[in-house]
DSSP file (Angstrom, degrees, kcal/mol; ACC not computed):
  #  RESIDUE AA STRUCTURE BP1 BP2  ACC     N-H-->O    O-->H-N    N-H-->O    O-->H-N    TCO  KAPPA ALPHA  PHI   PSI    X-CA   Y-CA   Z-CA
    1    1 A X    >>        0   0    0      0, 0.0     4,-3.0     0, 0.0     3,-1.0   0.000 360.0 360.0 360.0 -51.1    0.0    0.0    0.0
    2    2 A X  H 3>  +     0   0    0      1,-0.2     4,-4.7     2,-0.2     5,-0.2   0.910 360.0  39.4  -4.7 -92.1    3.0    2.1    0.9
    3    3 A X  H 34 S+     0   0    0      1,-0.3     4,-0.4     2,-0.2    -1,-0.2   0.267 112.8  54.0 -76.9 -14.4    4.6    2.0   -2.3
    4    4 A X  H <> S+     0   0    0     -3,-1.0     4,-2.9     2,-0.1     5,-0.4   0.677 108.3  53.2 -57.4 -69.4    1.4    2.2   -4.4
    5    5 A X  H  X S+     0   0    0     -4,-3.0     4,-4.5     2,-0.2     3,-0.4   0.988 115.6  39.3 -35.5 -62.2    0.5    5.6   -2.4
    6    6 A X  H  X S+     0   0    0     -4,-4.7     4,-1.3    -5,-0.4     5,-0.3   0.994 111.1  58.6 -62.8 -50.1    3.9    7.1   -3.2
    7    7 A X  H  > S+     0   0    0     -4,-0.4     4,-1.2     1,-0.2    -1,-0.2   0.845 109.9  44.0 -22.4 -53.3    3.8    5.6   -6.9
    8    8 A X  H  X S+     0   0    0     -4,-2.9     4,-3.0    -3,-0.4     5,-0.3   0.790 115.5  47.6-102.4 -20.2    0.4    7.6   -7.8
    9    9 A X  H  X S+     0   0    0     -4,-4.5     4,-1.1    -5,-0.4    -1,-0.3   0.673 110.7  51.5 -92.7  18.5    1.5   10.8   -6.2
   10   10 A X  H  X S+     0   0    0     -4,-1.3     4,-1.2    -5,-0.3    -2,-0.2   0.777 119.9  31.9 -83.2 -46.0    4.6   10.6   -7.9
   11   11 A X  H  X S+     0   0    0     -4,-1.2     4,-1.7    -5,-0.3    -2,-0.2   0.739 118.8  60.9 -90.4 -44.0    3.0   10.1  -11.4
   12   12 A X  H  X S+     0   0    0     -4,-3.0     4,-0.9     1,-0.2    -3,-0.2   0.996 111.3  38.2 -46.6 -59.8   -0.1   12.5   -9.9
   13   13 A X  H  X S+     0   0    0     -4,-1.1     4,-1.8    -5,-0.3     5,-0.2   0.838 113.4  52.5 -57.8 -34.6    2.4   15.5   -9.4
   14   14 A X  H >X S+     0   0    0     -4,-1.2     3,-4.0     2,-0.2     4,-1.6   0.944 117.7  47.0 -74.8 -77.7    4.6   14.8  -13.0
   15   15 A X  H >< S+     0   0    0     -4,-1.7     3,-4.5     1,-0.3     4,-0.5   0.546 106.2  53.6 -50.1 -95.2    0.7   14.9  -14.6
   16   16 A X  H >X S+     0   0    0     -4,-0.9     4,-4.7     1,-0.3     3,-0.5   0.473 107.8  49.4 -10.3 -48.3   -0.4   17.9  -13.0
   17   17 A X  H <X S+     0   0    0     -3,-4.0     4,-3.0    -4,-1.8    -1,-0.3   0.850 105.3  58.1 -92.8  -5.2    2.7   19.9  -14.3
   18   18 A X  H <X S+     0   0    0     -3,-4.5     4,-0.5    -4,-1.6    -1,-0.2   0.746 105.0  48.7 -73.5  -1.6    2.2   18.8  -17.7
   19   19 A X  H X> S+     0   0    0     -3,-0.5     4,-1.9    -4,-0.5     3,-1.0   0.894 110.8  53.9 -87.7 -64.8   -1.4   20.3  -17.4
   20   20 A X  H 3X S+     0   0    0     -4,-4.7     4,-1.1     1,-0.3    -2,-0.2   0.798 108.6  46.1 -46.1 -46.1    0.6   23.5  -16.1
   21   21 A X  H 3X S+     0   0    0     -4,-3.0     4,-1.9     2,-0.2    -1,-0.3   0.892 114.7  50.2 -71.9 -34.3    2.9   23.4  -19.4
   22   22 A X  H <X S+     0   0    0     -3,-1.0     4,-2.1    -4,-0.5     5,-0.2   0.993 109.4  48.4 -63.5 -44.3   -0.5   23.0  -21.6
   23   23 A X  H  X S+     0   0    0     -4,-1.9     4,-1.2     1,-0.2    -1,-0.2   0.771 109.5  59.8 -79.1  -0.4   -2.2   25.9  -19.8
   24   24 A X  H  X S+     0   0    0     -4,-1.1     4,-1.9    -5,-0.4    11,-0.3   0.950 114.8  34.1 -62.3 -46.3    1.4   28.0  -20.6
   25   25 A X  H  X S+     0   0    0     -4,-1.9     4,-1.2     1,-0.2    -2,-0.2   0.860 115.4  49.0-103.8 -12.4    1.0   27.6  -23.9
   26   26 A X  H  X S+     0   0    0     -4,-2.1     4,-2.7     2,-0.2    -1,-0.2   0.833 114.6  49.0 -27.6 -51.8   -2.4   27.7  -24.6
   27   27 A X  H  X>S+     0   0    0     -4,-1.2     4,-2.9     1,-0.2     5,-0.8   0.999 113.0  47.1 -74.0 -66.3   -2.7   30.8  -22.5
   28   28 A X  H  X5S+     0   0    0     -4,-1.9     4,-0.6     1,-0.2     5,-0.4   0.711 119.8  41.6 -41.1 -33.2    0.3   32.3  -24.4
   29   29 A X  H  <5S+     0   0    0     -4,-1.2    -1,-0.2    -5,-0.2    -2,-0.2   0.970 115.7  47.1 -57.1 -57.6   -1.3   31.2  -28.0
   30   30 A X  H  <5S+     0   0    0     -4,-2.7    -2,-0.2     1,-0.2    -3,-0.2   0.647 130.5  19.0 -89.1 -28.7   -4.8   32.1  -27.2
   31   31 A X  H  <5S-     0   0    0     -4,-2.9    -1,-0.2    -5,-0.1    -3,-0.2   0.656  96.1-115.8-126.8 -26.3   -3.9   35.9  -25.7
   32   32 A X     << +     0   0    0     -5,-0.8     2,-0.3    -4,-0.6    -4,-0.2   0.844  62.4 157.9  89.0  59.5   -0.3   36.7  -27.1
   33   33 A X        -     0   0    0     -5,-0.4    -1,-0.2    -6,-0.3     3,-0.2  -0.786  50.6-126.3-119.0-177.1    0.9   36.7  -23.4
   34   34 A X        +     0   0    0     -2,-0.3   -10,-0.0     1,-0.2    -1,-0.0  -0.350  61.9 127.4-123.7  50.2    4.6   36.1  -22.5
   35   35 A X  S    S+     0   0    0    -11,-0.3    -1,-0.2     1,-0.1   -10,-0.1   0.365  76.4  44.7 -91.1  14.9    4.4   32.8  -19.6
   36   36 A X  S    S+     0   0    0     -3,-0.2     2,-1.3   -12,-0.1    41,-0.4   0.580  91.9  98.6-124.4 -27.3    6.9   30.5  -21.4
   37   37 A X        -     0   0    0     39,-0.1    36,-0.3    36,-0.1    35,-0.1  -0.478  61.3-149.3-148.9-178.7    9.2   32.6  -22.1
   38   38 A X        -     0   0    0     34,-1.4     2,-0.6    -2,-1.3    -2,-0.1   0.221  27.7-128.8 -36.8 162.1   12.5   33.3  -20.1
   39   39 A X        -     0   0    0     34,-0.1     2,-0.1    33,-0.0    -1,-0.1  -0.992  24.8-121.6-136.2 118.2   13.7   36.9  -20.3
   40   40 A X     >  -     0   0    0     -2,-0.6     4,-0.7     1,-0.1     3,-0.4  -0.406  10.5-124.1 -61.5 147.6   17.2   37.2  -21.4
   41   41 A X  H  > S+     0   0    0      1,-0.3     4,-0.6     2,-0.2     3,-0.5   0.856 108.9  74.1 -75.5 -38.7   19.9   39.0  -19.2
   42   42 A X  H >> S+     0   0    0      2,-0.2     4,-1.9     1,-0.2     3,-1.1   0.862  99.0  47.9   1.4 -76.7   20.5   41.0  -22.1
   43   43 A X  H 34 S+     0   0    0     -3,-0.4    -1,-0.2     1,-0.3    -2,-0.2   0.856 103.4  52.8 -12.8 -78.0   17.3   42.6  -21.2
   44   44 A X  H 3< S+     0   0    0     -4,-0.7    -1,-0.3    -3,-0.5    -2,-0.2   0.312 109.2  52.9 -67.8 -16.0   17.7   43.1  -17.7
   45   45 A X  H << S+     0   0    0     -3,-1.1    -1,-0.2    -4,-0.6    -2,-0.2   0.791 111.2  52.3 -98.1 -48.1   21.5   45.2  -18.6
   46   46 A X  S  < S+     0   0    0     -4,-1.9     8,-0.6    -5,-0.2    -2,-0.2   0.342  78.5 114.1 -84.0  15.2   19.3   47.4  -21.1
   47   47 A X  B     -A   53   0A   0      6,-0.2     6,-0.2     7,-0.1     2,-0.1  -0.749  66.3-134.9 -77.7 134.0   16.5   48.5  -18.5
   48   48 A X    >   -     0   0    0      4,-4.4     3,-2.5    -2,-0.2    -2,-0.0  -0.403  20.9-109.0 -91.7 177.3   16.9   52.3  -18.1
   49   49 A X  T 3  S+     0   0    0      1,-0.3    -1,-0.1     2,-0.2     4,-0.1   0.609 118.1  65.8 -75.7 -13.5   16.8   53.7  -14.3
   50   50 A X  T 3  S-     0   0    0      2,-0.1    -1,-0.3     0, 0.0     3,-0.1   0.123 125.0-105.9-122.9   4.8   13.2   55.4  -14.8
   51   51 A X  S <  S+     0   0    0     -3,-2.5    -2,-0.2     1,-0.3     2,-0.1   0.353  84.6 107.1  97.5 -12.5   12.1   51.5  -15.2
   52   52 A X  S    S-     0   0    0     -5,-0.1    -4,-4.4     1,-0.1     2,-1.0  -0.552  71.3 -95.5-104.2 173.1   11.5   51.3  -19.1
   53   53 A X  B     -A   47   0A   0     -6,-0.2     2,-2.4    -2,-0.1    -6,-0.2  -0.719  14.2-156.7-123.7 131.0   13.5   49.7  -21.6
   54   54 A X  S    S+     0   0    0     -2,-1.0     2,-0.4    -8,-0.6    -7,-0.1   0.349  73.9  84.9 -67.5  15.3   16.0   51.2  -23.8
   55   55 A X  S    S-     0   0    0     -2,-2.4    -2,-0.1    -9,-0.2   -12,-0.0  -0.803  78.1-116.4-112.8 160.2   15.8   48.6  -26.3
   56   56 A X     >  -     0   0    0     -2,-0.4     4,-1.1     1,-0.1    -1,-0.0  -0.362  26.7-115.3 -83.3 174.3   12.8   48.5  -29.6
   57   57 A X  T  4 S+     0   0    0      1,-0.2     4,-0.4     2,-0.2    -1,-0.1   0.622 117.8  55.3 -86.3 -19.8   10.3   46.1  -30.0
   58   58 A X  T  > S+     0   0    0      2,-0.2     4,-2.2     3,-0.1    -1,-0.2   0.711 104.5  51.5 -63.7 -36.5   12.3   45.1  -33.4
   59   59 A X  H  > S+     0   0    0      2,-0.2     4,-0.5     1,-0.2    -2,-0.2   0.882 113.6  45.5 -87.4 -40.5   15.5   44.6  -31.6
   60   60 A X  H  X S+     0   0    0     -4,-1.1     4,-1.4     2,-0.2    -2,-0.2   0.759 110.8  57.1 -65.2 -23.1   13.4   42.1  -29.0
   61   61 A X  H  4 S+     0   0    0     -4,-0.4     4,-0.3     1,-0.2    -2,-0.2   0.709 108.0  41.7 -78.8 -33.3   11.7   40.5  -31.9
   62   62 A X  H  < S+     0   0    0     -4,-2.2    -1,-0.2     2,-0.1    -2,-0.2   0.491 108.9  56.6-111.0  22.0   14.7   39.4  -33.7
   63   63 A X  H >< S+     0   0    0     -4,-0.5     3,-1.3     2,-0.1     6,-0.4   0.845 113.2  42.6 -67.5 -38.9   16.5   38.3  -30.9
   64   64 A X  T 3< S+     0   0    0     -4,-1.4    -2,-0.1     1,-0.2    -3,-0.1   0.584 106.4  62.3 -61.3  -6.8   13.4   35.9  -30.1
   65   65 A X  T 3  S+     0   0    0     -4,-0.3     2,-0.3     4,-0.1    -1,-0.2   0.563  91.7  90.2-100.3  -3.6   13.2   35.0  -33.6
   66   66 A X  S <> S-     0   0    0     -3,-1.3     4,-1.4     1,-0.1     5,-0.2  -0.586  88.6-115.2 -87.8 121.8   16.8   33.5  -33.3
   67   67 A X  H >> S+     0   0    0     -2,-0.3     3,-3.1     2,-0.2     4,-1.8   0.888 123.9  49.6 -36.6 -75.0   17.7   29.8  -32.2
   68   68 A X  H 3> S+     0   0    0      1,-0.3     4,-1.6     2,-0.2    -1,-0.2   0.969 111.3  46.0 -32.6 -82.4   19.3   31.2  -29.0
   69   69 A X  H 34 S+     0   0    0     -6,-0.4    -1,-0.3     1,-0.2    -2,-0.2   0.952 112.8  59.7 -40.3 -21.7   15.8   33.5  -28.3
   70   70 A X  H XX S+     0   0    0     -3,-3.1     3,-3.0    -4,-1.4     4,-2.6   0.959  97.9  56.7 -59.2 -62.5   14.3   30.0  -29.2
   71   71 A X  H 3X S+     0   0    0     -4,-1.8     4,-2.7     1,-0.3     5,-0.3   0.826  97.4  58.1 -34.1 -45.4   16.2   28.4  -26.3
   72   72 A X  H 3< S+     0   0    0     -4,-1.6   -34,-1.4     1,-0.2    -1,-0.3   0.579 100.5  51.1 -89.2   1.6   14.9   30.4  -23.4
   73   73 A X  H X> S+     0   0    0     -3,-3.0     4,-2.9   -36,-0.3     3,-1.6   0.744 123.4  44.8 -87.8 -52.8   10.9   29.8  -23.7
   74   74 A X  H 3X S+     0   0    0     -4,-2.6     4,-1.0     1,-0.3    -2,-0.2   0.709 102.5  57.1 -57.8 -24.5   12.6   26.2  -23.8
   75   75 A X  H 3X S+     0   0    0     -4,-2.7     4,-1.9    -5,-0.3     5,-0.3   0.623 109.5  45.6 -63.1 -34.0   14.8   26.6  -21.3
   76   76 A X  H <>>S+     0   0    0     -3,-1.6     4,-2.9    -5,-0.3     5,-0.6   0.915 108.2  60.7 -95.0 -50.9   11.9   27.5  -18.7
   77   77 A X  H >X5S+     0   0    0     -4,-2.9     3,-2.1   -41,-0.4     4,-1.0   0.577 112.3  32.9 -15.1-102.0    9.8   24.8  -19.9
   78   78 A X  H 3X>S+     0   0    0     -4,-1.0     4,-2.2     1,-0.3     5,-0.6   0.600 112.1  60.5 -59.4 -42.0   12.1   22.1  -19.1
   79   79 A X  H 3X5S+     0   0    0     -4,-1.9     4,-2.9     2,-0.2    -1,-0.3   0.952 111.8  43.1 -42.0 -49.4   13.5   23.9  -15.9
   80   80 A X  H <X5S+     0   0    0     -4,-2.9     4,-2.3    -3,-2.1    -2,-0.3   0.942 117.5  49.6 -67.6 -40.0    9.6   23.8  -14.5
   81   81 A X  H  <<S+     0   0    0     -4,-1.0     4,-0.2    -5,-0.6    -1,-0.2   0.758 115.4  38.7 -75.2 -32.7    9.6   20.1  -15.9
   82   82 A X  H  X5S+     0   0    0     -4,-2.2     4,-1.7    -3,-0.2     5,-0.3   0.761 112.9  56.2-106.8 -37.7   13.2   18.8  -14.1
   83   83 A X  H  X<S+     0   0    0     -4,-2.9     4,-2.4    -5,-0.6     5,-0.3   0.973 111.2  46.6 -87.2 -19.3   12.4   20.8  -10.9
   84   84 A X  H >< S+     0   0    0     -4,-2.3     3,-4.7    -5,-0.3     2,-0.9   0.548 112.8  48.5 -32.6-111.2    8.7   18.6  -10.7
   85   85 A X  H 3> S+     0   0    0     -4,-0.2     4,-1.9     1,-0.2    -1,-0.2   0.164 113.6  41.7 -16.6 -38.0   10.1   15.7  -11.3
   86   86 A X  H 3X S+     0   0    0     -4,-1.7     4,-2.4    -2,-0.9     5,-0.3   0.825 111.8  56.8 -72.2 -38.8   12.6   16.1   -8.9
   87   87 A X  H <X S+     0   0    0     -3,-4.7     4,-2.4    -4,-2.4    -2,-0.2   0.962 119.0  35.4 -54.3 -47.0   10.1   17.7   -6.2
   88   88 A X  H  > S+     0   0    0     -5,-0.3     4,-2.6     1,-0.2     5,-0.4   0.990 107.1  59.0 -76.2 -44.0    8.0   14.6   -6.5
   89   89 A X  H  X S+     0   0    0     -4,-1.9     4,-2.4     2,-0.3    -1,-0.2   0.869 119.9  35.6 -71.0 -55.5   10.5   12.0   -6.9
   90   90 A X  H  X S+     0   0    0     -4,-2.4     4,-1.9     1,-0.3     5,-0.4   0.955 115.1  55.3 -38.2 -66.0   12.0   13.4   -3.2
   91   91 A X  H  X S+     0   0    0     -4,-2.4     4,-0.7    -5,-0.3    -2,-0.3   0.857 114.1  38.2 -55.3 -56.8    8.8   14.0   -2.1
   92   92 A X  H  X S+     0   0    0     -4,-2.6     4,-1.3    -3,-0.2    -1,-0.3   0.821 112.1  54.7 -74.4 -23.5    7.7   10.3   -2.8
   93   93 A X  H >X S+     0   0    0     -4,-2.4     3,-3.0    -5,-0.4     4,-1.4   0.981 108.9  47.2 -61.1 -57.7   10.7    8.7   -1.8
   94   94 A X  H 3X S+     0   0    0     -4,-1.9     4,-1.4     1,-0.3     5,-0.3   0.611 117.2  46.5 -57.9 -24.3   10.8   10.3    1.9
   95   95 A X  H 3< S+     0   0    0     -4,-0.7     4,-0.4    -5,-0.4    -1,-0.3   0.665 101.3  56.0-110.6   4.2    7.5    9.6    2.3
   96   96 A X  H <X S+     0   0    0     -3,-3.0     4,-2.7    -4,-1.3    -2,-0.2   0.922 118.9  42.3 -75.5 -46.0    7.8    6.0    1.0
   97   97 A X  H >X S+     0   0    0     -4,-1.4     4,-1.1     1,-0.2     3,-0.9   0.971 106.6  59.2 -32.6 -75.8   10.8    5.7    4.3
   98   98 A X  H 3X S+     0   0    0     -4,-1.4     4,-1.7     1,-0.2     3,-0.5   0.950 114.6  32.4 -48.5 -65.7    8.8    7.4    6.3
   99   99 A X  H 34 S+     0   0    0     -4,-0.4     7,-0.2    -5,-0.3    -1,-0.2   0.812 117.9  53.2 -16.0 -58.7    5.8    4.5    5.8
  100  100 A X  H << S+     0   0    0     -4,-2.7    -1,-0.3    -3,-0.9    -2,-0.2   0.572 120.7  24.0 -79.7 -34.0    7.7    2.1    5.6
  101  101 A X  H  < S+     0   0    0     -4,-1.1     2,-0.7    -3,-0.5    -2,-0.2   0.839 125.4  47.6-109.8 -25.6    9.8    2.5    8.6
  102  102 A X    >X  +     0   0    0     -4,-1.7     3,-2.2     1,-0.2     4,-0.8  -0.574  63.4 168.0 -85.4  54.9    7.3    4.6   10.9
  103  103 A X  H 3> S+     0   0    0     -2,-0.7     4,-1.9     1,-0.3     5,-0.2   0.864  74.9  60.2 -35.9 -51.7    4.2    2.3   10.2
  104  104 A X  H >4 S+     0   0    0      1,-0.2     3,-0.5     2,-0.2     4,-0.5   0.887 106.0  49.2 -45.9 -38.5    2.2    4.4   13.4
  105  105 A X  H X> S+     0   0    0     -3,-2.2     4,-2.0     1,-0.3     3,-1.6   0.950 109.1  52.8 -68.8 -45.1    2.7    7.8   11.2
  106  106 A X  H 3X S+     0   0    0     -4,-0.8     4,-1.3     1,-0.2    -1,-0.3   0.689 113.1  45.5 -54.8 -30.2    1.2    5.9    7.8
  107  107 A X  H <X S+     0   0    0     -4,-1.9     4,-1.5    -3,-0.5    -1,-0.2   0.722 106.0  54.4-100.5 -10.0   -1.9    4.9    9.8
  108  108 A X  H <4 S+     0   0    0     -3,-1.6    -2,-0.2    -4,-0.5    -1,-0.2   0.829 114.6  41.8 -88.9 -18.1   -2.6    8.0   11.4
  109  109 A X  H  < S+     0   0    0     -4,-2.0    -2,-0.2     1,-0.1    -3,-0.1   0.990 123.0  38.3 -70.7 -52.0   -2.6    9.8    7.9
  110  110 A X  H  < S+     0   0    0     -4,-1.3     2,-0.4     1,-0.1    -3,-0.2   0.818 124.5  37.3 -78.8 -50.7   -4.5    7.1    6.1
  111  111 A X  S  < S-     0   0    0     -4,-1.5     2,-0.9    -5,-0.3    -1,-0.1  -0.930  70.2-158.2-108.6 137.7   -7.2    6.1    9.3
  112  112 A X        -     0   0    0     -2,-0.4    -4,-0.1    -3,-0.0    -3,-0.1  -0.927  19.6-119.2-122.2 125.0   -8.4    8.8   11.4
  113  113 A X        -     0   0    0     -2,-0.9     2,-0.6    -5,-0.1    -5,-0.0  -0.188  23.8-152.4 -42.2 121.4   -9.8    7.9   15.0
  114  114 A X        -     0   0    0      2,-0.0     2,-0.8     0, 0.0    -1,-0.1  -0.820  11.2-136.7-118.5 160.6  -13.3    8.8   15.6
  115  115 A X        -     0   0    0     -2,-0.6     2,-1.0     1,-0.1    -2,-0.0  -0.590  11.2-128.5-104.5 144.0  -14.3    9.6   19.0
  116  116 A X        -     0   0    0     -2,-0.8    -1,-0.1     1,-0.0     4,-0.1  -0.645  16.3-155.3 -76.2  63.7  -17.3    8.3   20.5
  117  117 A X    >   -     0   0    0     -2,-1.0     2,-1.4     1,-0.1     3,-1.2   0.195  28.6-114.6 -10.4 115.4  -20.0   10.8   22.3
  118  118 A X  T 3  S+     0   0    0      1,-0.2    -1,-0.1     2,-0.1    -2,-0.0  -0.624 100.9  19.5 -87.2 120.3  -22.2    9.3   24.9
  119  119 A X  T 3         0   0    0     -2,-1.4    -1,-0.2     0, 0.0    -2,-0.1   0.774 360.0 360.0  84.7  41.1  -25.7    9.6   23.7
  120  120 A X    <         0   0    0     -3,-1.2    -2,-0.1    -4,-0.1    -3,-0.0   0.084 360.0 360.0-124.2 360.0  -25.1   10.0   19.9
C-alpha cells in the first residue's frame, strides 16, 4: 500500500505539471501573453533607471526570432519540468521511508480515530 501511495503521487504531481505546461501555452497562444518565455539577461542590462526599456520592440523580436531567443521559452519549460520531477521523486521517496519504517505515522494519515460521544 505504501509503495502504491507514493507511486500515484509521484505520477499525480509529474501529470499535474504537464497540465501546467498545456495551460502555458495555450494561454500564451490564445492571448499573445509572454508565460513560457525566459527573459534574457541582455534585457535586464538594457532596462533604463526610470524603469522602461532602452531597447525597440524590433530589436526584441529578432532576438526571439533567433535559435538562441528559441532556447529560453525552452529553457523555462524544461527547468519547471526537471524541478517537478525532482520535487516529487523526493517528495515520494521520503514519504515511501517514512511508511515504511514509521508504520504508526502511515496509519494515522490514512485512518483517522473517531471519537465516540455518549448519547449520539
Amino acid at each position: 500500500m505504501p509503495l502504491f501511495l507514493c507511486f500515484f503521487a509521484f505520477f499525480f504531481a509529474v501529470g499535474a505539471e504537464a497540465m501546467w505546461e498545456i495551460y502555458e501555452f495555450d494561454v500564451d497562444s490564445l492571448f499573445s501573453t509572454n508565460m513560457q518565455i525566459y527573459i534574457s539577461l541582455d534585457f535586464y542590462d538594457a532596462l533604463l533607471k526610470n524603469g522602461t526599456i532602452g531597447l525597440t520592440v524590433e530589436k526584441i523580436a529578432s532576438f526571439y526570432s533567433t535559435p538562441e531567443g528559441y532556447r529560453y521559452a525552452l529553457m523555462d519549460t524544461m527547468v519547471d519540468i526537471l524541478t517537478d520531477v525532482g520535487g516529487a521523486l523526493a517528495g515520494s521517496i521520503a514519504s515511501y521511508y517514512l511508511f515504511k519504517f514509521r508504520p504508526e505515522r502511515f496509519a494515522k494519515l490514512i485512518y483517522k480515530e473517531k471519537k465516540i460521544q455518549d448519547g449520539i
